[in-house]
PAZAPA-4460 file (N, C-alpha, C; in steps of 0.05 Angstrom, whole numbers, plus 32768, in hexadecimal, padded with zeros to 4 digits):
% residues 314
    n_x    n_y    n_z   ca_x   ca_y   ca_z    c_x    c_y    c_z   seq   type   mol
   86E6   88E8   86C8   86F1   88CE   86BF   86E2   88B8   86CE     1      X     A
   86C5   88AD   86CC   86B7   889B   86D5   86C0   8887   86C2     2      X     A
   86BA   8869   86CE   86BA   885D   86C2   86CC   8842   86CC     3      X     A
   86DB   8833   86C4   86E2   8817   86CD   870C   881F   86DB     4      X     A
   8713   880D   86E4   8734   8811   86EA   8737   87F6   86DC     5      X     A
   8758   87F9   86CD   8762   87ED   86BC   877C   87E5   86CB     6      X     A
   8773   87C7   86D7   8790   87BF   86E9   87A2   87B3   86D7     7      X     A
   87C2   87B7   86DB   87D9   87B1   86D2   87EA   87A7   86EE     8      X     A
   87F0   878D   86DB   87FE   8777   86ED   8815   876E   86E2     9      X     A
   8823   8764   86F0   8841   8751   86E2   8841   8734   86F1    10      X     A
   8839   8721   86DD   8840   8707   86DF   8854   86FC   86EB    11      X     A
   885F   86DF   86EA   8874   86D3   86EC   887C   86D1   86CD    12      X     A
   8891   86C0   86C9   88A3   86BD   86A8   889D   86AB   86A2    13      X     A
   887E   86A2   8698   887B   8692   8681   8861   8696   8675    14      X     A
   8859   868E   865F   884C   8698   8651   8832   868E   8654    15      X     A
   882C   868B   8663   8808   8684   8661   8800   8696   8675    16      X     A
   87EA   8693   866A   87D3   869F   8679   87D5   869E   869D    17      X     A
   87D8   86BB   86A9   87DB   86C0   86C0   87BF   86BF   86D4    18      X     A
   87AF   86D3   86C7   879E   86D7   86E2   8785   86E5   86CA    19      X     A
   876E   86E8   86C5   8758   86F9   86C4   8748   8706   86D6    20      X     A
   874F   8723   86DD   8743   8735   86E8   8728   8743   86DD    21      X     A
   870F   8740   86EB   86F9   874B   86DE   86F3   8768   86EA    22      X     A
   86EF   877A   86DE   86F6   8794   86E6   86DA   879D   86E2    23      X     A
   86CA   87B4   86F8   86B7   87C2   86FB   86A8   87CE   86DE    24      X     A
   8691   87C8   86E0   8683   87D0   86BD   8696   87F4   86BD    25      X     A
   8689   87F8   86A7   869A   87E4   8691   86AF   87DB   868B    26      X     A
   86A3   87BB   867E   86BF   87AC   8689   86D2   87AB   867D    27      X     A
   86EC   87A9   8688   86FE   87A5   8676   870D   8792   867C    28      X     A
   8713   8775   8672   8716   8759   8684   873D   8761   8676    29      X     A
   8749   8763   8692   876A   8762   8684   8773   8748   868E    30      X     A
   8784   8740   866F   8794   8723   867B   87AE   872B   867E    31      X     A
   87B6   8721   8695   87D3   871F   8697   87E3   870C   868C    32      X     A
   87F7   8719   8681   8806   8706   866F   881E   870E   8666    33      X     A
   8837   86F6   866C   884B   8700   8661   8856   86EA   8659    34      X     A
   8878   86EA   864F   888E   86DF   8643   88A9   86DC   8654    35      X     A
   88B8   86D1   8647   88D1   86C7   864F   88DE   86F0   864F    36      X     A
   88D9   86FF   8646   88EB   8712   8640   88D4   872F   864A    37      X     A
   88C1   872C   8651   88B7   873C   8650   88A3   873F   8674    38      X     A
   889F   8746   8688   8893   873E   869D   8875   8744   869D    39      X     A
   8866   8753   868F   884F   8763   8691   8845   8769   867B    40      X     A
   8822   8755   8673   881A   8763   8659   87FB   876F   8663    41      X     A
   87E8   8777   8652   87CD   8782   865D   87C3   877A   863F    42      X     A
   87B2   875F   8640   879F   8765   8626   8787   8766   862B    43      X     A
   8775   875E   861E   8756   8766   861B   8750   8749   860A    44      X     A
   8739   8741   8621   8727   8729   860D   8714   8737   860B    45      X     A
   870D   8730   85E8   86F8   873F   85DD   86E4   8730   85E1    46      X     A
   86CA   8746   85D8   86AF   8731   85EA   86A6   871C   85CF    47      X     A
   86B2   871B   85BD   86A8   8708   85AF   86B6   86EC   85B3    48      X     A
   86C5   86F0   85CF   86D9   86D7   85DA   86E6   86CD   85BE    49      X     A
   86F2   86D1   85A9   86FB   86CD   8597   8716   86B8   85A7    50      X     A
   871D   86C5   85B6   8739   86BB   85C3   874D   86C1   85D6    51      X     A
   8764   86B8   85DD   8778   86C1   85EE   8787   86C8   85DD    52      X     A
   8793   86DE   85D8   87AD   86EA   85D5   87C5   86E3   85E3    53      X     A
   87E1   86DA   85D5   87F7   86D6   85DD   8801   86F3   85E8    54      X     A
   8810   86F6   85F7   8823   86FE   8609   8838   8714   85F5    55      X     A
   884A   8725   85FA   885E   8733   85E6   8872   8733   85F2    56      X     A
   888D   8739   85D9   88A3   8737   85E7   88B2   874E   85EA    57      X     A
   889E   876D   85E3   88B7   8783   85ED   889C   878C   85FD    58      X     A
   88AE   87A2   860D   889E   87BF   8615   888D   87CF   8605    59      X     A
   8895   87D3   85EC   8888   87DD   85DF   8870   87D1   85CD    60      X     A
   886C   87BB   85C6   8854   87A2   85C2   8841   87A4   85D6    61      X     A
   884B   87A6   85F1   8830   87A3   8607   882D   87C6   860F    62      X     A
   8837   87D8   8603   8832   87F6   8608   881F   87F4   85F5    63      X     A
   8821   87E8   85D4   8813   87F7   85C2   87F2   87D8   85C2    64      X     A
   87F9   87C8   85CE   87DA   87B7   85D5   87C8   87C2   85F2    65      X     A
   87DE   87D1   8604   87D0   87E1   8615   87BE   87FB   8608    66      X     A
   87CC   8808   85F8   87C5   8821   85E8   87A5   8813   85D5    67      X     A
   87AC   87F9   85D4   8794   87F2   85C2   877C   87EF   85CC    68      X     A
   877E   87DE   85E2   8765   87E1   85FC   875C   87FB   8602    69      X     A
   876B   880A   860E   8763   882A   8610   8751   8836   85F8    70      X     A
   875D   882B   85E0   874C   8836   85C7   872B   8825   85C0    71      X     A
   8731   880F   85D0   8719   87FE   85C6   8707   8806   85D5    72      X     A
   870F   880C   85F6   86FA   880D   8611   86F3   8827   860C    73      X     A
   8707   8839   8603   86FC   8859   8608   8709   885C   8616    74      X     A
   8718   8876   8617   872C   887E   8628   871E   8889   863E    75      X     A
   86F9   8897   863B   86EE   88A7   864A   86E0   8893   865F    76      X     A
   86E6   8874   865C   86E1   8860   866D   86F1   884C   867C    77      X     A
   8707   8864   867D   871E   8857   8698   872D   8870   869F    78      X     A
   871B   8869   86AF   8728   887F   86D1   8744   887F   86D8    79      X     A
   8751   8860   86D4   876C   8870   86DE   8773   884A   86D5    80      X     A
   8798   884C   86D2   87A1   8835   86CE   87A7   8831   86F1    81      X     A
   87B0   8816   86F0   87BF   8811   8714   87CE   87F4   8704    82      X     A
   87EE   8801   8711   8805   87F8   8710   880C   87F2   872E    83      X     A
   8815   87D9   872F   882B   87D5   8745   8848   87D5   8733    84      X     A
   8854   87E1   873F   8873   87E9   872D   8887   87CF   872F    85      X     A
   8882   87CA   8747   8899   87AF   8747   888A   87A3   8762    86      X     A
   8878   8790   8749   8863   8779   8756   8870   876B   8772    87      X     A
   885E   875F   8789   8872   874A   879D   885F   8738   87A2    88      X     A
   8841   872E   87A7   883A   8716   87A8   8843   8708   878E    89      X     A
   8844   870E   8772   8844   86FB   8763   8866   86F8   8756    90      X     A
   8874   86FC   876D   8896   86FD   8764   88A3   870E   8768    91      X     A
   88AA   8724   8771   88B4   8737   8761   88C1   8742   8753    92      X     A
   88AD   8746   8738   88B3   874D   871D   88BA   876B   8716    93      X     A
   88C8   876D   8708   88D6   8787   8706   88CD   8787   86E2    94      X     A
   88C1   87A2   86E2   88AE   87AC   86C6   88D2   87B0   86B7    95      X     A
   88CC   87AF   869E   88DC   87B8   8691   88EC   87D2   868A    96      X     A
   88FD   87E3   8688   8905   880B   867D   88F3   880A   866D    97      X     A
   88DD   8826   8671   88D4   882E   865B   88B4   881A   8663    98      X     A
   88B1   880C   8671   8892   8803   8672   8884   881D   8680    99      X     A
   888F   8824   8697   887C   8833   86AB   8877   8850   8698   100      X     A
   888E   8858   8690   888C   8874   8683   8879   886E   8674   101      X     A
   887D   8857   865D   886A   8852   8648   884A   8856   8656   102      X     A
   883F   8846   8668   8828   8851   8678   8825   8868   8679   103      X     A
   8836   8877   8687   8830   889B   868A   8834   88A7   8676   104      X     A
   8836   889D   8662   8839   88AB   863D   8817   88A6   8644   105      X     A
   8810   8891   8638   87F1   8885   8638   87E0   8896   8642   106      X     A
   87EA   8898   865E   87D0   88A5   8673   87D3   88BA   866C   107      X     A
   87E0   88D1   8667   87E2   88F0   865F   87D1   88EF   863D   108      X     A
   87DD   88E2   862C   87D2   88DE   8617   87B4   88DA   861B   109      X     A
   87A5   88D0   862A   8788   88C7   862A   877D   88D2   8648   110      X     A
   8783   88E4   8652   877D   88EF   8676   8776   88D4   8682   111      X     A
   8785   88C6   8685   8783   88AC   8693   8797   88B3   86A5   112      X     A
   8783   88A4   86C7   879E   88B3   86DC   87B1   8890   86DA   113      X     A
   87C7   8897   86EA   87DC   887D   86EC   87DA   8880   870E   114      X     A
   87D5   8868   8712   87D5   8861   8735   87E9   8852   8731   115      X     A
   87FB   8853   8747   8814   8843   874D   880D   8833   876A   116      X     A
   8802   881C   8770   8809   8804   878B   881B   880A   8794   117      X     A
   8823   8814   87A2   883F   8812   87B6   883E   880B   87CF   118      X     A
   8826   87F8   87D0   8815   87E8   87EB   8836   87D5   87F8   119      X     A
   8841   87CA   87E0   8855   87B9   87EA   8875   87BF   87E6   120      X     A
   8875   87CD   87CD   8896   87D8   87C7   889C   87EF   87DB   121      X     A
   8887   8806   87DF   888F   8820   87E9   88A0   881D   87FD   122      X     A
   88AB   8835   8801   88B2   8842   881E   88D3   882E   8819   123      X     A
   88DF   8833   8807   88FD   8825   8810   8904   880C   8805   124      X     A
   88EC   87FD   8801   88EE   87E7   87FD   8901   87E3   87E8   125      X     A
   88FD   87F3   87D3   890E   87E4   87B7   892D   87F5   87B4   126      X     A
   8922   880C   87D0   8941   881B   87C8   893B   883F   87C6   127      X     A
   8920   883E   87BD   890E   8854   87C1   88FD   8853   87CB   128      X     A
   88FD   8871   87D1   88DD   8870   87EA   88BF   885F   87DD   129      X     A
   88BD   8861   87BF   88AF   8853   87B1   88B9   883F   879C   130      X     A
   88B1   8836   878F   88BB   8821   8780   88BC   882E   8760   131      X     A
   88A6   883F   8762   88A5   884B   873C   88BA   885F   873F   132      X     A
   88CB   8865   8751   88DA   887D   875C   88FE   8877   8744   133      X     A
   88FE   885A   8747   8914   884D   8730   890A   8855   8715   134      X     A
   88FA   885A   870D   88F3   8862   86EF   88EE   887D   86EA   135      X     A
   88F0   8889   8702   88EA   88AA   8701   88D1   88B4   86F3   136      X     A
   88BE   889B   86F5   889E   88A2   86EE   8888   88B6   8705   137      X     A
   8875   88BE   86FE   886C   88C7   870E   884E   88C8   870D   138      X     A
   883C   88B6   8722   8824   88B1   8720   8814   88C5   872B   139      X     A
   8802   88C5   8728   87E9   88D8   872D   87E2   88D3   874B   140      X     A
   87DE   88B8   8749   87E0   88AB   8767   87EA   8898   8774   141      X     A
   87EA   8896   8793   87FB   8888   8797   87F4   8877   87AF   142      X     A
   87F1   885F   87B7   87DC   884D   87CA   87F8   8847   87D2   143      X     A
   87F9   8845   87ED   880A   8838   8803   8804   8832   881D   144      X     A
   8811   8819   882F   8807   8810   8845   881E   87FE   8853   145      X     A
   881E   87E2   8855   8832   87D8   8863   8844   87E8   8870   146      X     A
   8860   87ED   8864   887D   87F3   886E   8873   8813   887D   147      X     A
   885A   881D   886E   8857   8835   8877   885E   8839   8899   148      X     A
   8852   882B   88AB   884C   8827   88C4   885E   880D   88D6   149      X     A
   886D   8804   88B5   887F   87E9   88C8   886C   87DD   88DB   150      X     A
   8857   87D1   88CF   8842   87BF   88DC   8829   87C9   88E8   151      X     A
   881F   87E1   88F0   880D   87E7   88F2   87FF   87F1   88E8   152      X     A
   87E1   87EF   88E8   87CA   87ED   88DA   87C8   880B   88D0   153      X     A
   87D5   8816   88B8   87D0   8825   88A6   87D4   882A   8889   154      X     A
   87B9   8837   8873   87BF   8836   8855   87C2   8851   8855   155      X     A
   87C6   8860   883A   87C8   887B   8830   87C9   887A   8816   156      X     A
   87BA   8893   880F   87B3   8897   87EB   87C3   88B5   87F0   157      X     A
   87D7   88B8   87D7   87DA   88DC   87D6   87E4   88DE   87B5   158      X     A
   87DC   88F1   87B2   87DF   88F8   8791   87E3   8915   8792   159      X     A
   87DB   891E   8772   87E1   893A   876D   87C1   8946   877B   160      X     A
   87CB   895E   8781   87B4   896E   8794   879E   8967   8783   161      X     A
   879D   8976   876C   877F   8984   8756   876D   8963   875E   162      X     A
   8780   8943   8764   876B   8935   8762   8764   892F   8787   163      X     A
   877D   892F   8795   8771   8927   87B6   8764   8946   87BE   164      X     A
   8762   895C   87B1   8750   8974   87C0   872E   896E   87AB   165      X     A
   8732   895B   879F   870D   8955   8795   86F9   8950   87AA   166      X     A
   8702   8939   87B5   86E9   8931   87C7   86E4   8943   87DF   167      X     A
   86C9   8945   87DF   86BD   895A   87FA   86C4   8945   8818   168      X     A
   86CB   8957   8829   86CC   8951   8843   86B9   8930   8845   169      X     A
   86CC   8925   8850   86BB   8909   8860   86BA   88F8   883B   170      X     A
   86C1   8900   882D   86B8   88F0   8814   86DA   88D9   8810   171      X     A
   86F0   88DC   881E   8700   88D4   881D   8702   88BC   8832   172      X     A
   870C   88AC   8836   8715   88A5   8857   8709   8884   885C   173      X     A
   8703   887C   8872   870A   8862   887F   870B   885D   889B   174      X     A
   86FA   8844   88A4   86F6   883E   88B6   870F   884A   88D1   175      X     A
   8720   8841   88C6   8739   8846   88D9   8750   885E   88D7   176      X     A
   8740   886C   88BE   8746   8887   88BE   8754   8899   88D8   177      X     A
   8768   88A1   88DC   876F   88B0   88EA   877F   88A8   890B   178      X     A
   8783   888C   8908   878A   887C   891F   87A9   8889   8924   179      X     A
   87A7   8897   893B   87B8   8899   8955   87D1   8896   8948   180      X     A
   87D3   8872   8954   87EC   8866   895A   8800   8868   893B   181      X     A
   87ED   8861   892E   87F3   885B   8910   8801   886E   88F9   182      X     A
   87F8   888B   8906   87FB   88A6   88F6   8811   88A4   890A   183      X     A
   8819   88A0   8920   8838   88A5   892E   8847   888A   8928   184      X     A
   884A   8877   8922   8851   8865   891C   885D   8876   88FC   185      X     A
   8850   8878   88E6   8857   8881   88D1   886E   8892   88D0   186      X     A
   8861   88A7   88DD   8873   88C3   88E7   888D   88B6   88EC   187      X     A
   8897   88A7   890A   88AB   8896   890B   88BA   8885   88FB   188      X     A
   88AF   8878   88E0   88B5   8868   88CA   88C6   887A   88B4   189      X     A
   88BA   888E   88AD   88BE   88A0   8899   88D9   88B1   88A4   190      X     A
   88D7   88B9   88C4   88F0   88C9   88C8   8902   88B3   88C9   191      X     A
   8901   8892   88D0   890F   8885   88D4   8923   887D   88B6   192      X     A
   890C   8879   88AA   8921   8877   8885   892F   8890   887E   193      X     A
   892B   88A6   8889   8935   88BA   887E   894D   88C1   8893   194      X     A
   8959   88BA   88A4   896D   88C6   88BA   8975   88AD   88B8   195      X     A
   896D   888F   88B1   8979   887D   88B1   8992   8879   8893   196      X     A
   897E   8886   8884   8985   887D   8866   8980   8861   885F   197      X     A
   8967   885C   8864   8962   883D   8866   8957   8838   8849   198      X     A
   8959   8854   882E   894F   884A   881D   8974   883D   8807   199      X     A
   898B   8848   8813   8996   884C   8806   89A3   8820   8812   200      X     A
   899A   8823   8832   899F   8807   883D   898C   87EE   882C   201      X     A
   897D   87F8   881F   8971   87E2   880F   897E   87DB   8800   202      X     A
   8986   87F1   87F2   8999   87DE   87D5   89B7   87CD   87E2   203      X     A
   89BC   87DC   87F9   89D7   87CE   8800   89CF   87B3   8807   204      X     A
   89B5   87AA   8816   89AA   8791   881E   89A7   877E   87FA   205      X     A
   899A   8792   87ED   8998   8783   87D6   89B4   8777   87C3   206      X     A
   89D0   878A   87C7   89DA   8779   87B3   89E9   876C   87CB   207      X     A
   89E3   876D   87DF   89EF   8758   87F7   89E4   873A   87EE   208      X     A
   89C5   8738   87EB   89BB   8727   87E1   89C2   8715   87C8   209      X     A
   89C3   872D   87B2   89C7   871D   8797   89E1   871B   8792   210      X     A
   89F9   8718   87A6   8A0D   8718   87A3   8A19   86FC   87A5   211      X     A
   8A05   86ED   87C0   8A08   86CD   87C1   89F5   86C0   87AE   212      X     A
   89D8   86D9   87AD   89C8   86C6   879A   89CD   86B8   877E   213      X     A
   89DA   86C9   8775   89E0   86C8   8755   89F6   86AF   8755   214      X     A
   8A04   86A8   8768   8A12   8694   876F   8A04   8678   8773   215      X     A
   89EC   867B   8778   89DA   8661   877C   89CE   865B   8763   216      X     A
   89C2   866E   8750   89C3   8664   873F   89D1   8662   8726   217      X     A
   89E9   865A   872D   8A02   8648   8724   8A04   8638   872A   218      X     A
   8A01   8637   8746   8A00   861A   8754   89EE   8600   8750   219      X     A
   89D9   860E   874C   89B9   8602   8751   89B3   8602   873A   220      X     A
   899E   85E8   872B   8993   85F1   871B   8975   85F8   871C   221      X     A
   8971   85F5   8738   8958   85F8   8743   8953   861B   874A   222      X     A
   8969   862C   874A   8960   864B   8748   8965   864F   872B   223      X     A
   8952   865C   8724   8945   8660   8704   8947   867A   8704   224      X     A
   8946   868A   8717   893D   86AE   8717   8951   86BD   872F   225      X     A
   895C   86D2   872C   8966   86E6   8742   8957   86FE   8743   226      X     A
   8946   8706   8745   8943   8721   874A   893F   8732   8757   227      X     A
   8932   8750   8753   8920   8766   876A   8934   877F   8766   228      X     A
   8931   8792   8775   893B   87AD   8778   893B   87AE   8797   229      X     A
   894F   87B9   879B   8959   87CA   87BE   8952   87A7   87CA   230      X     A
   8941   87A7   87E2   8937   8793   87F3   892A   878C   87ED   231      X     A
   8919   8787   87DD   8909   8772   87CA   890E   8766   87B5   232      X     A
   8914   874B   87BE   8926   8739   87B1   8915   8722   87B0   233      X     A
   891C   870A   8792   8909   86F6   8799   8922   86E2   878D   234      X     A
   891A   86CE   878F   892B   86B4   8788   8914   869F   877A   235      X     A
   8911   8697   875A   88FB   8688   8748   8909   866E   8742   236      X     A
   8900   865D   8753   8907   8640   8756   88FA   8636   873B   237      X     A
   890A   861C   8734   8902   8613   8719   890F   85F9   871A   238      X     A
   8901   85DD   870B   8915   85C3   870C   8922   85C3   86F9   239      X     A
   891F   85DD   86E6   893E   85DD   86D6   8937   85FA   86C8   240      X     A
   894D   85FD   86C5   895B   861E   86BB   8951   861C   8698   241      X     A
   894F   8606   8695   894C   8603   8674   892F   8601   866F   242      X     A
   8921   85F3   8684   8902   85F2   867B   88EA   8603   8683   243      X     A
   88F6   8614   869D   88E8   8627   86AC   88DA   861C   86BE   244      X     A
   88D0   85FB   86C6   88B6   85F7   86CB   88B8   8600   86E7   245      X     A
   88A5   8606   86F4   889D   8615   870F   88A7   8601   8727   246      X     A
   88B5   8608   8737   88BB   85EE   8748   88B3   85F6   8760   247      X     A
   8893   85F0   8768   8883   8600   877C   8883   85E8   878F   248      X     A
   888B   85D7   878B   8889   85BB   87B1   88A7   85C3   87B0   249      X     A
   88BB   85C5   87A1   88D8   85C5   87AB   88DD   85E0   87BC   250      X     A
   88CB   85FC   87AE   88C5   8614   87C0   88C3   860D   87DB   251      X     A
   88AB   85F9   87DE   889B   85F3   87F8   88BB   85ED   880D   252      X     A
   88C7   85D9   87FE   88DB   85C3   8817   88E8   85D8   8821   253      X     A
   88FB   85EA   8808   8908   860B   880B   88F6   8616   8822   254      X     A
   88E5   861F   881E   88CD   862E   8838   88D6   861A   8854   255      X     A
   88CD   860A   884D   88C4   85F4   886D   88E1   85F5   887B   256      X     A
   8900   85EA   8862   891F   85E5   886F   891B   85FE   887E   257      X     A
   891D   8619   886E   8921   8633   8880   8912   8638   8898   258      X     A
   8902   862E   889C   88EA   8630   88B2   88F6   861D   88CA   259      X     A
   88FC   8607   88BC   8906   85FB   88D4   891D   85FE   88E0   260      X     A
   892F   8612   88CF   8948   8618   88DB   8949   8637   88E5   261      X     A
   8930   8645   88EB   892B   865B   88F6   892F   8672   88E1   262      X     A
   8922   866D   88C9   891A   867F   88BE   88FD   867E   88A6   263      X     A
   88F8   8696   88AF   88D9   8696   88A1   88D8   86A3   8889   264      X     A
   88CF   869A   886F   88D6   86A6   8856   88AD   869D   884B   265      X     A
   88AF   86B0   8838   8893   86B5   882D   88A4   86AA   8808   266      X     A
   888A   8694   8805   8887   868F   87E4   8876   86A0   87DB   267      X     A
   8877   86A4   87C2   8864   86B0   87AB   8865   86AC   878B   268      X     A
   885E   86B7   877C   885A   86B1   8763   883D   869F   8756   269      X     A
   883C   86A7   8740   881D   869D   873B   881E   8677   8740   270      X     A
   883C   8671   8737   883E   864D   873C   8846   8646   875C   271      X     A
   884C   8659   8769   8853   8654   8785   8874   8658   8789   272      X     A
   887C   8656   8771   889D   864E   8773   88AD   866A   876C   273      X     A
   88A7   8680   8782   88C0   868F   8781   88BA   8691   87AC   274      X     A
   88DA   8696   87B4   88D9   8695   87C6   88DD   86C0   87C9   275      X     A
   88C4   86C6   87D2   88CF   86EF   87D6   88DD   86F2   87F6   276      X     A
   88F4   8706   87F0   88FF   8710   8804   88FB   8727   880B   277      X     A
   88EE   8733   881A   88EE   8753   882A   88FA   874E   8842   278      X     A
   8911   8753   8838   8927   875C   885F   891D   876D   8866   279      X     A
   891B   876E   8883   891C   878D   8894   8931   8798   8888   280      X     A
   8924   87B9   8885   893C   87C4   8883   8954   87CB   8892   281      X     A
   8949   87C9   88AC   895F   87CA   88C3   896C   87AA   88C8   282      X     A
   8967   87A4   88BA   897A   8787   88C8   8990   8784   88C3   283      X     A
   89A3   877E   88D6   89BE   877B   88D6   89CC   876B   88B6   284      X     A
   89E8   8770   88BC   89F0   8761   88A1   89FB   874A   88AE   285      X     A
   8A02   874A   88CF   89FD   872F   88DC   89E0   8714   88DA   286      X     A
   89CA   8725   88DD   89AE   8718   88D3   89AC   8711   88B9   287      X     A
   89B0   8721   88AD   89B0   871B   8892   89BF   8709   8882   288      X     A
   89D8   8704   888C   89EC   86EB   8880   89E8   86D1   8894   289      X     A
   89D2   86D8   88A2   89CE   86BC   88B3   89B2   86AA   88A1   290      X     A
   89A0   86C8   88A6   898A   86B9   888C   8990   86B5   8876   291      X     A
   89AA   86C1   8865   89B3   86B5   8853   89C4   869A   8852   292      X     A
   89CC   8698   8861   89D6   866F   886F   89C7   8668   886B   293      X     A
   89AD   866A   887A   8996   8659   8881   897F   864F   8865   294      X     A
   898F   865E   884F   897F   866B   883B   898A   8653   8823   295      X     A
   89A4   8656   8826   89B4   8647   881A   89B4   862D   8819   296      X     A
   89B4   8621   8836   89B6   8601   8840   899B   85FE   8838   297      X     A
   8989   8611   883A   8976   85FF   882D   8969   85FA   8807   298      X     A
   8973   860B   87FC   8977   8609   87E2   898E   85F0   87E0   299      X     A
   899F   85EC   87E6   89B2   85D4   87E9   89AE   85C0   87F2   300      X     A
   89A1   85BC   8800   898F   85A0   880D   897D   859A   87F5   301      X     A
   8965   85AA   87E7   894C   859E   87D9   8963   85A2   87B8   302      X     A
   8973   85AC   87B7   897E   85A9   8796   8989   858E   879A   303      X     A
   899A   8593   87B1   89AD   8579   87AE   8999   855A   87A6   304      X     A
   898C   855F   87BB   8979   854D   87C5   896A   8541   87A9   305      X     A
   8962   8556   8792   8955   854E   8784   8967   8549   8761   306      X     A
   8980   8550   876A   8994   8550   8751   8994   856B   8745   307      X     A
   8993   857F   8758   8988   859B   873C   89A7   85AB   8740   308      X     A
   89B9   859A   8741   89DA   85B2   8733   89D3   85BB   871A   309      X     A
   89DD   85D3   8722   89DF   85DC   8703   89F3   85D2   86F3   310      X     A
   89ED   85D3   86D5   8A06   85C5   86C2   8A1D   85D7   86C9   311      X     A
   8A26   85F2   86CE   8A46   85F8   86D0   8A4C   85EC   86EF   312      X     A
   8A41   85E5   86FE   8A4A   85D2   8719   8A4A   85BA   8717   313      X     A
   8A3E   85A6   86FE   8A3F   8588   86FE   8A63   8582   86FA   314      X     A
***
């Protein structure tokens, strides 16, 4: 299976044009693109630049325009799809029931492998040790790093044998291959979620979270979005619930209030305007309803501030 990788991404929720990825000859240029109802499409600009293609509104519309690329490129000219299951720099977006399987329909149908990212969901994060683990899919392969080591400097690839027993000795690997601290660091991480049950403490963190969140936006008309799985949670700021538009400087004040009142929060999304949460998983439910104060007063300071109640609070 030589030949090009076919990346799949999930947008934010609106309909234009996300990002153009140019992918290794041969090429296969995928646009990201989605809808109010849908988080994740994959089309194909054709080389006669004829045009951009609009966006779809089920799972099954962007399964069967995926299925169509596959047919146009050649199936014998993509090595493998790569999925992040539940995206986190650009929000985190949660694929639809029935997207991921739909992929592993695809890839079996055409010997196309399915890579699953789990660079940022894995290891607990969403509630499972992996993130494609909620859809009971199952990739060929599997890329992980961050939470692996809880901060120290290590990645990992593991899949089904027939493909990690291919490469000959030394044909695998990396500069920092085999580091010490890092392979015991892991070791420690892995027994720690498992004697902790720190995958089952994610979700309790999570509906700890969306329990005041969903409350704010009632409150607010400036939170537009609640979402995530287990401990990955995001909050999609907006200057109104009715128009969607991106409210990426009101993000900023949200960032800066929490900063100045001793807490540090990460923005993302392609417009700037979702604020992502990854709690430790060990953090108290004392810490955690403090950063949620701190979380609060400041969503209430920049709504108030700018008139954004929501209509059932006026």
């Amino acid at each position: 299976m030589d030949g090009s990788l076919l990346e799949i991404d999930n947008p934010t929720k609106f309909p234009d044009v996300q990002t153009i990825k140019e992918i290794e000859e041969p090429i296969i240029t995928a646009l990201i693109m989605s809808t109010d109802e849908f988080v994740g499409a994959i089309l194909k600009l054709v080389e006669d630049k004829r045009g951009i293609q609009k966006g779809f509104d089920t799972t099954e519309e962007v399964l069967s325009r995926t299925a169509e690329v596959i047919e146009l490129e050649g199936a014998k000219t993509i090595a493998a799809i790569i999925v992040e299951p539940v995206t986190g720099t650009n929000g985190i977006l949660i694929p639809p029931d029935g997207y991921l399987q739909g992929l592993r329909d695809l890839c079996d149908k055409h010997g196309i492998l399915l890579i699953a990212d789990e660079v940022m969901a894995g290891f607990g994060r969403t509630g499972e040790w992996f993130s494609i683990d909620n859809w009971k899919v199952e990739p060929d392969l599997i890329t992980m790093a961050k939470s692996l080591t809880g901060g120290l400097p290590m990645a990992a690839v593991t899949g089904r044998a027939e493909i990690m027993d291919t490469p000959a000795s030394g044909q695998l690997g990396g500069t920092f291959s085999g580091n010490p601290a890092s392979c015991a660091a892991a070791l420690a991480v892995l027994d720690m979620i498992e004697k902790e049950n720190l995958n089952a403490r994610a979700n309790v963190l999570g509906e700890r979270f969306r329990k005041r969140a969903t409350k704010w936006k009632s409150q607010w008309d400036l939170v537009g979005d609640v979402r995530g799985l287990g401990a990955m949670q995001a909050i999609e700021l907006v200057r109104s619930q009715s128009t969607r538009q991106p409210a990426d400087e009101e993000t900023k004040q949200v960032a800066q209030y929490c900063y100045e009142h001793g807490l540090v929060l990460i923005t993302a999304g392609t417009y700037g305007n979702v604020i992502r949460l990854l709690m430790p998983l060990v953090v108290t439910d004392s810490q955690m309803d403090e950063a949620m104060d701190v979380l609060e007063g400041a969503l209430a300071s920049v709504a108030e501030k700018k008139g954004m109640l929501a209509a059932q609070s006026v």
